[in-house]
C-alpha positions in Angstrom: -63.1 -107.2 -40.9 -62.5 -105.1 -43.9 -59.1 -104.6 -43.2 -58.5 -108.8 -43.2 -60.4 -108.4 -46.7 -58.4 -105.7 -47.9 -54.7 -107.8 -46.6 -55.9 -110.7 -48.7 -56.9 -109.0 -51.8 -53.2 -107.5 -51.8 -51.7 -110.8 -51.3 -53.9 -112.2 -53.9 -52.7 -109.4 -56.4 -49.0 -109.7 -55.6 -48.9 -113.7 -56.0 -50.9 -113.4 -59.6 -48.2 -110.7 -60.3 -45.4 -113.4 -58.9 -47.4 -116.3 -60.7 -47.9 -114.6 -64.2 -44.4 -115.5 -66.3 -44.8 -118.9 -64.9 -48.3 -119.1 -66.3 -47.3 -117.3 -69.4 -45.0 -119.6 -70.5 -46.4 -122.9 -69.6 -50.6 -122.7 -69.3 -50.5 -120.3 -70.8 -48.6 -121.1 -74.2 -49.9 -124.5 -74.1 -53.4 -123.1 -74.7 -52.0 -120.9 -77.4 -50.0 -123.7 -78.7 -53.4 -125.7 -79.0 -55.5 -122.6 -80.3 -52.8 -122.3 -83.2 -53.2 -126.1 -84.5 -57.0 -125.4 -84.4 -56.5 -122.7 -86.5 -54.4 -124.3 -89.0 -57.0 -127.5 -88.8 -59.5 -124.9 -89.6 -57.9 -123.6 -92.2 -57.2 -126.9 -93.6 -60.7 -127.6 -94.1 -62.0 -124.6 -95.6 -59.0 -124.8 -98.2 -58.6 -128.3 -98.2 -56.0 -129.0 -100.9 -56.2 -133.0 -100.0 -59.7 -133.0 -101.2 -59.1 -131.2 -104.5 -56.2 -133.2 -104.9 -58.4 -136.5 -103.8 -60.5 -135.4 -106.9 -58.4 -134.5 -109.1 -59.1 -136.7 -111.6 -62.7 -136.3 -111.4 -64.1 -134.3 -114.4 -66.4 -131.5 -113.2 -69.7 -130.2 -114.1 -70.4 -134.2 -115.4 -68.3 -133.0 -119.0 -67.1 -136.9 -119.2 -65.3 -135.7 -122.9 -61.8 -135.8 -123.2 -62.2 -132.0 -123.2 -63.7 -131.8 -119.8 -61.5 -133.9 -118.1 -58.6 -132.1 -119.6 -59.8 -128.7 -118.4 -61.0 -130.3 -115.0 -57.7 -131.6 -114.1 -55.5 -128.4 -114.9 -58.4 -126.6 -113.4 -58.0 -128.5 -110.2 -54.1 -128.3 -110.4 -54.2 -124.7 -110.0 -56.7 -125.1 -107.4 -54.5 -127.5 -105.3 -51.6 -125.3 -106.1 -53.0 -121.8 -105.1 -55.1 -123.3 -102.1 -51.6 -124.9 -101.0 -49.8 -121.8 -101.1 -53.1 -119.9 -99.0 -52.4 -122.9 -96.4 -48.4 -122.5 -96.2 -49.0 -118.7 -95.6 -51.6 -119.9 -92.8 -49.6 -121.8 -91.6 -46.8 -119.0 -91.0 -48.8 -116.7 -89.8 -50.1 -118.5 -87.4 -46.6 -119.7 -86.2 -45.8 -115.6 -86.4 -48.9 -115.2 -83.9 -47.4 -117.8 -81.5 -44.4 -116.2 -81.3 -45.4 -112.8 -80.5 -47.4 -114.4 -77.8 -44.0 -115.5 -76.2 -42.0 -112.5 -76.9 -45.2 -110.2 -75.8 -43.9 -110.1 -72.1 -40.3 -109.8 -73.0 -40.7 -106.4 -74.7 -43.3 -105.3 -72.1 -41.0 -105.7 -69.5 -38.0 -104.0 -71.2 -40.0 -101.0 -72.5 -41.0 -101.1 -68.6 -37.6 -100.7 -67.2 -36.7 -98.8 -70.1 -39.0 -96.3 -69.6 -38.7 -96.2 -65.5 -34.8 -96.3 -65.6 -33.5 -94.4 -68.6 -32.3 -96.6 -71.6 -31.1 -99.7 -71.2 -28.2 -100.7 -73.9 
């Protein structure tokens, strides 16, 4: 009985050895794919230059003066601006992120045969 146990755990660890590059690049980067955009949503709305900019000509603190809507809207320019920036570099990061998940296996496997077979050039 072991033995028929012991056969089907080795077939089962061969085909998830077989199945993994397939996996890898389609399940696989899909839910990375979909992790990223949630990342960058999240990041959207903790930054969230479209409100700022919504309100941007909304004086703040309740200073309705010509002088406090004058320093609320440059105020609120350089917040759009800077939080904008924060979002682009977000954005690439993230997009950095999703492609080391796809290279990942590439280099694994060549250090792999590099390592078992000598350099390969």
């Amino acid at each position: 009985m072991w033995l028929l146990v012991f056969q089907r755990i080795v077939v089962e660890f061969i085909l998830d050895i077989l199945y993994f590059p397939l996996w890898w690049y389609t399940g696989g980067a899909k839910h990375a794919l979909l992790f990223g955009v949630d990342l960058i949503k999240d990041g959207n709305s903790h930054l969230a230059p479209g409100l700022w900019l919504k309100n941007i000509f909304v004086p703040m603190f309740g200073q309705y003066d010509w002088q406090g809507r004058l320093v609320s809207f440059f105020m609120r320019v350089v917040n759009i601006i800077g939080r904008s920036i924060g979002l682009l570099i977000w954005f690439l990061v993230v997009v950095m992120i999703f492609i080391l998940w796809l290279i990942f296996p590439l280099v694994v496997g060549y250090m792999l045969v590099a390592s078992l077979f000598g350099r390969v050039s």
